[in-house]
N, CA, C and O of each residue as an XYZ file, in Angstrom:
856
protein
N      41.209    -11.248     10.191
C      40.082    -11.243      9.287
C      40.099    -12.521      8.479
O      41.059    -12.742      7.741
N      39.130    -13.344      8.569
C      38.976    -14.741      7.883
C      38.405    -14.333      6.540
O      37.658    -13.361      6.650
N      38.567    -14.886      5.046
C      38.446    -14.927      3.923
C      37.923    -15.632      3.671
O      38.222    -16.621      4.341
N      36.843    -15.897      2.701
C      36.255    -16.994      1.954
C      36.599    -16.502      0.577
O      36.752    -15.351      0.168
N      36.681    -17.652     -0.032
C      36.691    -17.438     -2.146
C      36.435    -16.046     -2.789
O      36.930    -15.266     -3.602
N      35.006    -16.236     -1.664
C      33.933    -14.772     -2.198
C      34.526    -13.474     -1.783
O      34.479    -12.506     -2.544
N      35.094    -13.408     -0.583
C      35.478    -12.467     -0.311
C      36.979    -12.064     -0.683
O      37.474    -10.961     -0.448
N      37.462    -12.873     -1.149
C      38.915    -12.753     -2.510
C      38.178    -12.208     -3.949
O      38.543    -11.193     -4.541
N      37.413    -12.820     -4.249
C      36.708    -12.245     -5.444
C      35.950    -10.780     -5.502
O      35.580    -10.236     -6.542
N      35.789    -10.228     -4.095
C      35.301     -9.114     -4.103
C      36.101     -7.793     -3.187
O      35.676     -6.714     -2.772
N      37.490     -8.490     -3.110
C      38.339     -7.415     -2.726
C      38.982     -5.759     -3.831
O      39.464     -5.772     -4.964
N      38.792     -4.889     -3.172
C      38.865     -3.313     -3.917
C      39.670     -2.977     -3.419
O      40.112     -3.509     -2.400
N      40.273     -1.684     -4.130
C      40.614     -0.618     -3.730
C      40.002      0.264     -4.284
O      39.507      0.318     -5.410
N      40.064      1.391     -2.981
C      38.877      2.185     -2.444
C      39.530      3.592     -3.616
O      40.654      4.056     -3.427
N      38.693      4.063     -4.674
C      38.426      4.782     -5.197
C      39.212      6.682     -5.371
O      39.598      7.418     -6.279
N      39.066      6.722     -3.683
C      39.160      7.984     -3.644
C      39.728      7.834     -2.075
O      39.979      6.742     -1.565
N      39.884      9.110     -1.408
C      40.474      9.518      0.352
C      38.837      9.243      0.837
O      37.943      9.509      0.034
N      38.589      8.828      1.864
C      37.505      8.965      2.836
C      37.629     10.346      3.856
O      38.312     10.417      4.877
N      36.895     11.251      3.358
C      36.897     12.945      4.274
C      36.720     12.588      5.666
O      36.847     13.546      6.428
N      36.431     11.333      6.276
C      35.923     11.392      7.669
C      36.823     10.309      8.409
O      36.896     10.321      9.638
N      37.552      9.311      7.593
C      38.743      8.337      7.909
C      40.036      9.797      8.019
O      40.869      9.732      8.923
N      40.051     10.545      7.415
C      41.046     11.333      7.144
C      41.026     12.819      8.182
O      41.926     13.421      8.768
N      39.945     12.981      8.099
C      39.640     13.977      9.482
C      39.925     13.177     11.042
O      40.435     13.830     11.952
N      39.605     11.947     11.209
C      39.717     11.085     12.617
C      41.469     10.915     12.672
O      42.106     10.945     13.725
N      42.181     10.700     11.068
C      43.570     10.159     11.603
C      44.406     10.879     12.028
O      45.163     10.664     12.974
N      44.300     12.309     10.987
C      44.744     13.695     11.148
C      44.759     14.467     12.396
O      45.618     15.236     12.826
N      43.319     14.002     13.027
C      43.734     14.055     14.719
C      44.073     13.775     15.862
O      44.142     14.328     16.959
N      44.416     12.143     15.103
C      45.439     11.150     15.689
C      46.929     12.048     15.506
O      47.804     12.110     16.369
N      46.943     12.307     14.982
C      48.546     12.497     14.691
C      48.523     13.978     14.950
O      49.452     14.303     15.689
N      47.789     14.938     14.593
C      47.712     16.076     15.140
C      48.217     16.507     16.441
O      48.961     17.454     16.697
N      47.671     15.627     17.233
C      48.320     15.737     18.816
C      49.709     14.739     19.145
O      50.012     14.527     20.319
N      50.303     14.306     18.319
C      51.634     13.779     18.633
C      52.720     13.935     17.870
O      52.332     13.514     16.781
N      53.813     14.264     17.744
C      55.353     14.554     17.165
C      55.625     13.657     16.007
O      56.567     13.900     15.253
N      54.648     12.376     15.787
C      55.193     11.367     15.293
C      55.640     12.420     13.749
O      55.135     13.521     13.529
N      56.697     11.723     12.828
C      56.966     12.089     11.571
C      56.989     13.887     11.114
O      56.452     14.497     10.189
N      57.911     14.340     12.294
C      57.862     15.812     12.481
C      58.633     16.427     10.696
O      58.302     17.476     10.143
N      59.518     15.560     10.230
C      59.963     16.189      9.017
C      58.843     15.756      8.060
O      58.923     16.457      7.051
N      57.984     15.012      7.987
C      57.025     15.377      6.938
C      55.739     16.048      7.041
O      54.883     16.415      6.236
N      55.919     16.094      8.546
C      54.165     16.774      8.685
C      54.215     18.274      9.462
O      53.202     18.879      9.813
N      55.298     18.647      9.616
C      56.190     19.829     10.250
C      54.896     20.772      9.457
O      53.992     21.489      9.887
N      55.231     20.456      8.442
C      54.517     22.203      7.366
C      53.037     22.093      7.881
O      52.442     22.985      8.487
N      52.511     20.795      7.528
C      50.692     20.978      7.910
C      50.743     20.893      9.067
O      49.697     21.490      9.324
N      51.225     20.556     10.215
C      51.075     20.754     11.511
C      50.460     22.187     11.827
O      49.465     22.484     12.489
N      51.363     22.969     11.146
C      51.616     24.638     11.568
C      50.512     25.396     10.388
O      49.754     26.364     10.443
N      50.772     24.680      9.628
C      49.253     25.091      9.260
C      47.828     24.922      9.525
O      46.916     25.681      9.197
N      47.763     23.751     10.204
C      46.561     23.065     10.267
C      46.207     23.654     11.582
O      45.009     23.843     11.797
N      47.091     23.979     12.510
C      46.904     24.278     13.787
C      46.997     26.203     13.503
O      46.371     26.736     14.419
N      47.395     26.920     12.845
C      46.816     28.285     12.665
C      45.625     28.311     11.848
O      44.951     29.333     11.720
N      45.274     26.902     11.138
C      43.652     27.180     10.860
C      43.021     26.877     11.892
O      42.363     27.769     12.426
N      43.029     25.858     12.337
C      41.741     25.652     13.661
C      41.747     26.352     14.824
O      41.039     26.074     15.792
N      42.834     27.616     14.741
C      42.401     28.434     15.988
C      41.301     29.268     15.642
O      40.677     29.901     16.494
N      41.000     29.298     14.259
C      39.703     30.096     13.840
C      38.003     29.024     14.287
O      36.842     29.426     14.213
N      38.383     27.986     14.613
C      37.409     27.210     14.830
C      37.201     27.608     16.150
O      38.048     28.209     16.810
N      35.731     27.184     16.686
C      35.134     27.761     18.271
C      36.151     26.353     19.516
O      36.141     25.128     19.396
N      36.616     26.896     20.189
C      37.304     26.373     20.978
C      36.740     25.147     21.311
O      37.577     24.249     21.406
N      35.835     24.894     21.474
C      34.750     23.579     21.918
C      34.574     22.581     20.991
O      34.609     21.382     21.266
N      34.305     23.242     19.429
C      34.008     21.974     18.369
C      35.594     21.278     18.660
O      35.817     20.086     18.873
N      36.490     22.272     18.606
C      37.666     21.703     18.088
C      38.382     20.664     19.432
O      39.203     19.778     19.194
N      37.863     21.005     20.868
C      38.061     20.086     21.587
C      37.199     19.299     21.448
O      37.827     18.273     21.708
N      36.177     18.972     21.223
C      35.252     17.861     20.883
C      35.905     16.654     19.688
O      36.061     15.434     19.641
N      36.200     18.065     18.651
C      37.025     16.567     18.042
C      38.285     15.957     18.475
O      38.552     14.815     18.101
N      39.215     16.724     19.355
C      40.386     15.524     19.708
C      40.093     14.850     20.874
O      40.776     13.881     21.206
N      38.856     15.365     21.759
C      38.436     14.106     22.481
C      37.716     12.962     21.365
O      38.149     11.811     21.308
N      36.973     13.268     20.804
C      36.451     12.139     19.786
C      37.218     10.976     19.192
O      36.915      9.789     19.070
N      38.521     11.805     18.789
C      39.418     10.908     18.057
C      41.161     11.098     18.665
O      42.099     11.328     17.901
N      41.302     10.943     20.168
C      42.868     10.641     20.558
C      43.748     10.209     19.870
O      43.522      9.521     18.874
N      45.111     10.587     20.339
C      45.849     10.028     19.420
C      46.654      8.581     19.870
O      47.406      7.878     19.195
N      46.218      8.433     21.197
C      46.080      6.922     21.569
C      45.042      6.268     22.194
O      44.380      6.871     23.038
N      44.772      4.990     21.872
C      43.401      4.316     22.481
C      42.187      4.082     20.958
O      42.373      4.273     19.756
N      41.215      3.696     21.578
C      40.412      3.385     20.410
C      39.804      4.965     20.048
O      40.101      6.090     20.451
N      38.659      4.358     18.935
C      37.592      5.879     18.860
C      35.736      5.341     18.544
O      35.513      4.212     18.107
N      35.162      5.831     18.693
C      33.878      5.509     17.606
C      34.029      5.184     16.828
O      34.779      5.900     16.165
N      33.458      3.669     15.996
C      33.137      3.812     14.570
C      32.387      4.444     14.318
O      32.423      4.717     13.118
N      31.068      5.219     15.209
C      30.353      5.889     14.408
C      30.862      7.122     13.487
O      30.092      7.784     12.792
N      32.304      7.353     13.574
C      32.822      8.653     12.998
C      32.998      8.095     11.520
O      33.198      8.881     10.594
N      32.926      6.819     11.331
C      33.329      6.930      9.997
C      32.633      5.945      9.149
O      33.182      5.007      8.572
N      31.578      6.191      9.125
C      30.348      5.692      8.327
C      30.601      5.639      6.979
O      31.257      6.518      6.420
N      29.949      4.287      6.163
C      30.164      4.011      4.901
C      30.455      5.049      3.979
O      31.456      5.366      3.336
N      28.844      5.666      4.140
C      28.475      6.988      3.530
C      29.591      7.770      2.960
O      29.780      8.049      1.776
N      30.502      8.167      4.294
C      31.308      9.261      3.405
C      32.245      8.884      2.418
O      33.203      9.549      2.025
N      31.877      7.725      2.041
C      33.170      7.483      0.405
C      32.362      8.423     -0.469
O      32.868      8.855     -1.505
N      31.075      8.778     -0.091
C      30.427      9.644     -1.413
C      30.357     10.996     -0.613
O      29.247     11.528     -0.589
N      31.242     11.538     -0.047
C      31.749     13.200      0.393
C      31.374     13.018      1.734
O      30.738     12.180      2.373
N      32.261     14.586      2.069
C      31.994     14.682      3.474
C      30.827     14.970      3.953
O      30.730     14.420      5.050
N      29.717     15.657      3.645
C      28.204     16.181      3.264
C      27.580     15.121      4.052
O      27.068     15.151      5.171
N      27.776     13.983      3.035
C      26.903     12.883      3.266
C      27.608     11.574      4.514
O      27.007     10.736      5.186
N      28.625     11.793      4.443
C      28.995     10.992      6.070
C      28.839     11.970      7.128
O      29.031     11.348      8.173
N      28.627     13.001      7.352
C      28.052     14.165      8.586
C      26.965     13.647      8.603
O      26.588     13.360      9.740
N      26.201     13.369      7.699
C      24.705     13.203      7.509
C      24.280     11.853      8.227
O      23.238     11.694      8.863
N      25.218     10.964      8.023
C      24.876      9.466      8.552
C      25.352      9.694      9.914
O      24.693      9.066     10.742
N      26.307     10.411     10.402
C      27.192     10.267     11.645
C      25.950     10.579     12.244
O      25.540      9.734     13.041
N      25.025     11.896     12.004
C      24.008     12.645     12.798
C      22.476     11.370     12.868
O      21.457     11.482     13.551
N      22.787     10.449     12.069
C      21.685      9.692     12.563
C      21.775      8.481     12.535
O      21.166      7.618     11.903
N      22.819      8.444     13.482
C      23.304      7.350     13.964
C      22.144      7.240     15.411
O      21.646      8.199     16.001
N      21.948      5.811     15.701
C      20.944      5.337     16.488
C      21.558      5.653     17.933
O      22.742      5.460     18.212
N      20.526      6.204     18.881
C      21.361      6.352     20.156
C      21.771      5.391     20.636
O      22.995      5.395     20.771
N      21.168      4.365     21.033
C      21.997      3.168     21.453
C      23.128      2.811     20.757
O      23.785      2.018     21.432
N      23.723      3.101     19.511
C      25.159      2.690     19.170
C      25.763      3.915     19.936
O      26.844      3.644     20.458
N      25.307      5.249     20.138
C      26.020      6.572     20.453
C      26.690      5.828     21.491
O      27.860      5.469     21.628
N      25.554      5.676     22.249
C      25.880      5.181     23.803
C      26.802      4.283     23.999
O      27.578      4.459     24.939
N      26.948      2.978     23.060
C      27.455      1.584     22.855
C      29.121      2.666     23.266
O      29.725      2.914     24.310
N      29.354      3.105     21.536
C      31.007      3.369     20.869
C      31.300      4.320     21.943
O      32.402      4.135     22.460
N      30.702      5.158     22.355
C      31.288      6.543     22.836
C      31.798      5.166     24.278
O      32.992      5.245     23.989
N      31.790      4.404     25.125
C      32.535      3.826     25.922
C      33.682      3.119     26.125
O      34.228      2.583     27.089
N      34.112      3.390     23.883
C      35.282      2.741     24.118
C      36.524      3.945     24.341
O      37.715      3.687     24.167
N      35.974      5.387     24.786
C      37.090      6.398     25.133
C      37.510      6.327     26.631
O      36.670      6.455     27.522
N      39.217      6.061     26.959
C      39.053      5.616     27.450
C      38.944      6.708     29.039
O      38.912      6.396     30.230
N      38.923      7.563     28.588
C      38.282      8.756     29.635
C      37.192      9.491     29.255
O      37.500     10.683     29.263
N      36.139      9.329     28.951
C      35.128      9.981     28.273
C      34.789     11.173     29.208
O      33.922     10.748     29.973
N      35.044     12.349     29.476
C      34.488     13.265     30.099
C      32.763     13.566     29.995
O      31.981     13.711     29.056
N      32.648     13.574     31.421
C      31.014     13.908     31.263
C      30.096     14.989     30.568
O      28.870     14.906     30.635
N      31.043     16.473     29.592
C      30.288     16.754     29.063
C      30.155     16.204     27.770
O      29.817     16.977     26.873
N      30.407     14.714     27.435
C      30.420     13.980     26.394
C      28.887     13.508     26.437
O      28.350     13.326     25.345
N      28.315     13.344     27.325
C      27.103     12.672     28.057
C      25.560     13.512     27.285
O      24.498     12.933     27.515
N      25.508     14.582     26.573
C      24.662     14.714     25.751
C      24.915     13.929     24.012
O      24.152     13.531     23.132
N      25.870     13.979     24.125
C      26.164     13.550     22.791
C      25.915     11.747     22.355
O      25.564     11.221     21.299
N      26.281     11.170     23.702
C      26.168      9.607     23.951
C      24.816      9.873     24.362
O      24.680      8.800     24.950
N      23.723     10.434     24.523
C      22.288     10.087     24.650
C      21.325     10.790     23.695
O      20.133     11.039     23.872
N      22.314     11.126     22.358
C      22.041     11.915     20.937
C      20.908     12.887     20.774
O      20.061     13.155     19.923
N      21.382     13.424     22.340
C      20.486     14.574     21.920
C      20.636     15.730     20.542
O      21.699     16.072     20.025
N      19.238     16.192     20.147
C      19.515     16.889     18.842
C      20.753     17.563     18.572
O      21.655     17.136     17.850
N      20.729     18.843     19.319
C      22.004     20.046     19.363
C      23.502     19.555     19.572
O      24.362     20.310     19.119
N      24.029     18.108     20.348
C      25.177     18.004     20.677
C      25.221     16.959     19.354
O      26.097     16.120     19.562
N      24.782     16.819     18.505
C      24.534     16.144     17.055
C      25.248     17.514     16.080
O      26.193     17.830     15.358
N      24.285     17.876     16.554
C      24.197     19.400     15.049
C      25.660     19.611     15.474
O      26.534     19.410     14.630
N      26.107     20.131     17.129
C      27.482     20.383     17.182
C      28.499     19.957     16.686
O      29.405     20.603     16.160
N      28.376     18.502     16.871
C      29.517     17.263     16.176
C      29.448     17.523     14.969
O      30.506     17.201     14.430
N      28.588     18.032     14.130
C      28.354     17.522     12.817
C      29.507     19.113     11.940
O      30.262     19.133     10.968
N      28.954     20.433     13.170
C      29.736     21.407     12.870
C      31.165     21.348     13.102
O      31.973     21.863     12.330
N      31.485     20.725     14.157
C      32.852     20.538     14.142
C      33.391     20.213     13.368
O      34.339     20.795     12.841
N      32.748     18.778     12.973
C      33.448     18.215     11.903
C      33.695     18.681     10.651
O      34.756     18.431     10.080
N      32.641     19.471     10.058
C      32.897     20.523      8.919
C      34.232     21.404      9.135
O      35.127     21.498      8.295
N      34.218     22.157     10.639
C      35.262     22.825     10.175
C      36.474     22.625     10.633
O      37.345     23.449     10.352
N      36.790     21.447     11.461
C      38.098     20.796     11.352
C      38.481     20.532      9.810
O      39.620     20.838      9.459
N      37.670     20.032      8.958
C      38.283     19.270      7.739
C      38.496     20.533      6.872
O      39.316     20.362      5.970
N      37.909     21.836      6.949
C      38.153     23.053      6.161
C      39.399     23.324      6.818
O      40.416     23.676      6.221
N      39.297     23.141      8.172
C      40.744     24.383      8.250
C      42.072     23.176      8.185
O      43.159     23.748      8.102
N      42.143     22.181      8.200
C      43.061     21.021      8.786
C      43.678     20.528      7.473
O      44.842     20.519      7.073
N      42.512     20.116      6.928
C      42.440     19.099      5.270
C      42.429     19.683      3.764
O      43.119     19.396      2.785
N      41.299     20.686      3.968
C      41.116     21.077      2.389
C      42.021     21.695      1.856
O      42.099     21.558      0.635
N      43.273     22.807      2.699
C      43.883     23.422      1.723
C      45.020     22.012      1.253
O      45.429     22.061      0.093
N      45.474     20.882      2.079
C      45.950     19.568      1.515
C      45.394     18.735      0.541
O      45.924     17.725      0.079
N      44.072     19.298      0.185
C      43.158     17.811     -0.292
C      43.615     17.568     -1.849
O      43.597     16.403     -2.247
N      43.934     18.379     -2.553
C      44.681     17.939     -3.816
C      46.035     16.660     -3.313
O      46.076     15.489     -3.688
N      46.933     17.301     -2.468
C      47.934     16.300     -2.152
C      47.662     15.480     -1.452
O      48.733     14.929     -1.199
N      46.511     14.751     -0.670
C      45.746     13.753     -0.174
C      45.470     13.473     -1.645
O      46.456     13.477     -2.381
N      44.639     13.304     -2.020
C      44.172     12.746     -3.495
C      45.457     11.867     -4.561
O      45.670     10.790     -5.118
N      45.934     12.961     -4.375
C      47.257     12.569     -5.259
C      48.057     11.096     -4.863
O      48.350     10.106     -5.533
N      48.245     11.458     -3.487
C      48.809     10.194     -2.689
C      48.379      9.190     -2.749
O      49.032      8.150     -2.661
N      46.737      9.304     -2.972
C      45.322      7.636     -3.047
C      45.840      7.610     -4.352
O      46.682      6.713     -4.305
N      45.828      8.072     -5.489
C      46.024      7.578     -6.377
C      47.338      7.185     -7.292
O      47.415      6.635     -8.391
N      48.308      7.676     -6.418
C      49.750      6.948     -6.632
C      49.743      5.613     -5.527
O      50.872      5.122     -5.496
N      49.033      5.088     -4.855
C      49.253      4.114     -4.196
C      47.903      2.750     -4.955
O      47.861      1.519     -4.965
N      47.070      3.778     -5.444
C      45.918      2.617     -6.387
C      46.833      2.315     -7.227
O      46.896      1.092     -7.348
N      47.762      3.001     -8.025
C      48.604      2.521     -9.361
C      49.542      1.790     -9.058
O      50.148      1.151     -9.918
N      50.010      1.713     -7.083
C      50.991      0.364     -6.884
C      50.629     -1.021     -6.595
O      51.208     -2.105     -6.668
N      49.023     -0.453     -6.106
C      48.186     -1.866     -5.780
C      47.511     -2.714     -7.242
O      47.011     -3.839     -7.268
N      47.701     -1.739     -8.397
C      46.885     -2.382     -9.304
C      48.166     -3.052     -9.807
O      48.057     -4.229    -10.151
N      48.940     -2.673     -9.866
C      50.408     -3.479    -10.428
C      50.742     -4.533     -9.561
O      51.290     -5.495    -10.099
N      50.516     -4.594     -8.173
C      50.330     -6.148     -7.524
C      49.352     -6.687     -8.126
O      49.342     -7.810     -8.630
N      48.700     -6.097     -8.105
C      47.022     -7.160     -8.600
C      47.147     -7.927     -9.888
O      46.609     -8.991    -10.194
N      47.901     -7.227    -10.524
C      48.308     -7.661    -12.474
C      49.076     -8.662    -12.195
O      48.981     -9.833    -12.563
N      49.943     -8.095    -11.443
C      51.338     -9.197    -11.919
C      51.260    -10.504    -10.876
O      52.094    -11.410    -10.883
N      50.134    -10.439     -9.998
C      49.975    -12.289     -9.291
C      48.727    -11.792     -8.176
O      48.890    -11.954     -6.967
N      47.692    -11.281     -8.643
C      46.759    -11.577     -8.228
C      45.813    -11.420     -6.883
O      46.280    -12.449     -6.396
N      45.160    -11.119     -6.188
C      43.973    -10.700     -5.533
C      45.492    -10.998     -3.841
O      45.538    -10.239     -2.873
N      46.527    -12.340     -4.048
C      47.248    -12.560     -2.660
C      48.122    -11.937     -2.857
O      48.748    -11.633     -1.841
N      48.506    -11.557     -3.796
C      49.861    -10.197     -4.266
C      48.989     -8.813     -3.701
O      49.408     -8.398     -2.620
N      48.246     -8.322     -4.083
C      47.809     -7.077     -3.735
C      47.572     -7.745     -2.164
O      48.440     -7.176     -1.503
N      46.959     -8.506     -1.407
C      46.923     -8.183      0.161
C      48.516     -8.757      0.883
O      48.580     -8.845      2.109
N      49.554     -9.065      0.153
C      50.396     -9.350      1.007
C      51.324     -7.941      0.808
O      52.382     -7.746      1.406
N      50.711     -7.011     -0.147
C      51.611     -5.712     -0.346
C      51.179     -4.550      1.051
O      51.600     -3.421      1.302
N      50.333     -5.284      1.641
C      50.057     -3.979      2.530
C      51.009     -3.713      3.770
O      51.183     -2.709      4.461
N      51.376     -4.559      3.786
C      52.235     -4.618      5.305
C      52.642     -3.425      5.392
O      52.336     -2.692      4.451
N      53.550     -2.766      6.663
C      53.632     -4.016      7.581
C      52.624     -3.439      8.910
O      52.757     -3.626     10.120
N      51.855     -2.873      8.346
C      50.682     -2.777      9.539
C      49.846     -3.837      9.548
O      49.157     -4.105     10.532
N      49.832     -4.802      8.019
C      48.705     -5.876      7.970
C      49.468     -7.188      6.997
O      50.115     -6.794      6.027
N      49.434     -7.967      7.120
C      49.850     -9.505      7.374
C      49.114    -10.534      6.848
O      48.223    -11.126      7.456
N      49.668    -10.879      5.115
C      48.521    -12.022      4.619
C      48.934    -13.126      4.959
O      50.134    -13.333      4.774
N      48.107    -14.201      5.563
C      48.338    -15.327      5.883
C      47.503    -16.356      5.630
O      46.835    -16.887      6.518
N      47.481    -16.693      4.472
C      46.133    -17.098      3.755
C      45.644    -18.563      4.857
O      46.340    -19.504      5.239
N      43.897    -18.185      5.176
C      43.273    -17.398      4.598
C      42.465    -15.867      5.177
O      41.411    -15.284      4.925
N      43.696    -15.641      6.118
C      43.679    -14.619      7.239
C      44.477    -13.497      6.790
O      45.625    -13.623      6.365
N      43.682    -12.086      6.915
C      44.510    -10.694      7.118
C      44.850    -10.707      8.780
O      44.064    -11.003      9.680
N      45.831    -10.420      8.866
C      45.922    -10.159     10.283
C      46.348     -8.603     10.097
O      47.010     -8.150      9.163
N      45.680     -7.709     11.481
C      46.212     -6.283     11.354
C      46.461     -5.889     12.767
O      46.008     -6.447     13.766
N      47.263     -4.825     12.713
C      47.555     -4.384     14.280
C      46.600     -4.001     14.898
O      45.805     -3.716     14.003
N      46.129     -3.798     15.825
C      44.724     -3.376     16.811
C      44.638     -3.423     18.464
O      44.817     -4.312     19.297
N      44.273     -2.014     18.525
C      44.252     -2.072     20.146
C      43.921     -3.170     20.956
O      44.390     -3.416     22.068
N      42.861     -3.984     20.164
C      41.868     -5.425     20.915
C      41.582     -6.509     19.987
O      41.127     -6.535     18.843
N      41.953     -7.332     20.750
C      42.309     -8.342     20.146
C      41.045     -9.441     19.528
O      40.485    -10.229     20.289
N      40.691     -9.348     17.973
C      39.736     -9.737     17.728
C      39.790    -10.744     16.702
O      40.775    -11.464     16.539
N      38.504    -10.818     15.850
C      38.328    -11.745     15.050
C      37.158    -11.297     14.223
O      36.068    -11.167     14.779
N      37.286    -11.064     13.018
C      36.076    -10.670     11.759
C      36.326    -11.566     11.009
O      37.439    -11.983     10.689
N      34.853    -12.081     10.529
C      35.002    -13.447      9.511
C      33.811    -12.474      8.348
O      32.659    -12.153      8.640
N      34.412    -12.231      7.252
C      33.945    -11.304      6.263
C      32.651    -12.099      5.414
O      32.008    -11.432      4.603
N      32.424    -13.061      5.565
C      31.525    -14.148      5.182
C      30.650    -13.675      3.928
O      29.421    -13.739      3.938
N      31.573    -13.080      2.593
C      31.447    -12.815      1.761
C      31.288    -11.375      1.455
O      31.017    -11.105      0.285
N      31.406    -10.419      2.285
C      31.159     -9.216      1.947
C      32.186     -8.389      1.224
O      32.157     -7.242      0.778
N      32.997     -9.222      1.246
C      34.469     -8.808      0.825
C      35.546     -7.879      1.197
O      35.284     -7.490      2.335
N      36.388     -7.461      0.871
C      37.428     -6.145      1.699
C      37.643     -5.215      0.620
O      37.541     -5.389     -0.594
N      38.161     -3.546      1.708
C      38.376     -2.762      1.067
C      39.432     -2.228      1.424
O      39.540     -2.248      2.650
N      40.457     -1.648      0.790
C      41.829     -1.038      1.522
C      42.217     -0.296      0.371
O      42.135     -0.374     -0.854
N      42.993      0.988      1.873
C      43.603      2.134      1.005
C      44.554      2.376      1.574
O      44.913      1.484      2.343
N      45.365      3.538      1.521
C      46.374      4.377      1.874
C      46.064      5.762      2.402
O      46.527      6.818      1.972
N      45.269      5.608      3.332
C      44.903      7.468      3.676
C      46.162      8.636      3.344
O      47.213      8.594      2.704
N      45.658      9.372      3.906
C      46.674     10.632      3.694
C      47.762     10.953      4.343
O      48.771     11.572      4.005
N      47.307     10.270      5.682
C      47.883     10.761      6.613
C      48.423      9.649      7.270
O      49.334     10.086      7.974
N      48.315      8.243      7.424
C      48.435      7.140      7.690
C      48.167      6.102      6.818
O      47.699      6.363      5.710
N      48.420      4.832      7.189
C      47.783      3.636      6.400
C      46.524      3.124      7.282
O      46.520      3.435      8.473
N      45.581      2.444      6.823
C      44.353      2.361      7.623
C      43.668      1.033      6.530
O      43.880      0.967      5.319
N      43.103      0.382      7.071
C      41.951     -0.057      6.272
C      40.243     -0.222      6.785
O      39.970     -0.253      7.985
N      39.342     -0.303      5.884
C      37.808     -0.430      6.269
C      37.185     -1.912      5.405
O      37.700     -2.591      4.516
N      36.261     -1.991      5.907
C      35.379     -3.030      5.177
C      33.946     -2.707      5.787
O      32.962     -3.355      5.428
């Protein structure tokens, strides 16, 4: 990620957990062993809540979001920094041609994925239900201790930020991400290049992983 002045001057940290960054990572990790002594308890919880979910939403979402390979960005739209409500809301009207675009970066997309990548109404409304009740049965009874976690990690980033400034807070993120002024470098399936050309950056500490958005 290339930096300009402007986009040092308009670097954040992000407020609150993102309900829809946190529902996608949760089912990253949901389906793999990684960090069995800390996630042992919600594993077994999270997985005797979503057997109450309809067998289909809930495979819809771990095809949506694997726990290796890329996923849609359409899953995690600006929107939901202002609740989960309102990023369901953007996910569902999302333009078909992006449906079509993202849904090809899975890298087995099964064909009954194929209403959903040509956004028809109902396989919309479906996604949109899933996603509600993955994050009820998976997230909410955690979401106090998600919360808690964003905001013991804003109080370590604001204490970089105090004590030397906008390259202190981005060289604290490692070691998934790498300041090299005037470049973030971050780990990533594909190998790219974003030049932020003033829009500036945003980074947090999800719940469940480290992650960042812009």
């Amino acid at each position: 990620m290339h930096f300009t002045c402007e986009d040092l001057l308009r670097t954040r940290v992000a407020a609150a957990p993102d309900p829809l960054w946190e529902t996608v990572l949760s089912a990253n990790l949901l389906a793999t062993r990684q960090g069995r002594a800390v996630f042992g308890a919600w594993r077994a919880q999270a997985r005797a809540g979503l057997r109450r979910l309809p067998r289909h939403q809930l495979h819809l979402v771990r095809t949506l979001a694997p726990p290796r390979g890329s996923f849609p960005d359409f899953l995690n739209p600006a929107e939901a920094a202002q609740g989960l409500s309102e990023g369901v809301r953007a996910i569902l009207s999302t333009p078909r041609r992006r449906l079509a675009e993202e849904m090809n970066v899975l890298t087995e997309a099964p064909s009954w994925l194929r209403p959903l990548a040509d956004g028809e109404p109902a396989a919309l409304e479906n996604l949109g239900q899933a996603l509600h009740g993955y994050f009820h049965a998976a997230l909410t009874p955690y979401w106090s201790a998600v919360r808690a976690q964003i905001e013991a990690d804003r109080a370590v980033r604001a204490r970089e930020m105090l004590s030397g400034g906008v390259e202190a807070l981005l060289s604290s993120l490692g070691p998934a991400l790498r300041w090299r002024p005037p470049h973030l470098e971050a780990e990533y399936p594909l190998d790219r290049e974003l030049r932020l050309d003033g829009r500036g950056f945003g980074a947090a500490v999800a719940g469940v992983r480290s992650r960042v958005f812009w």
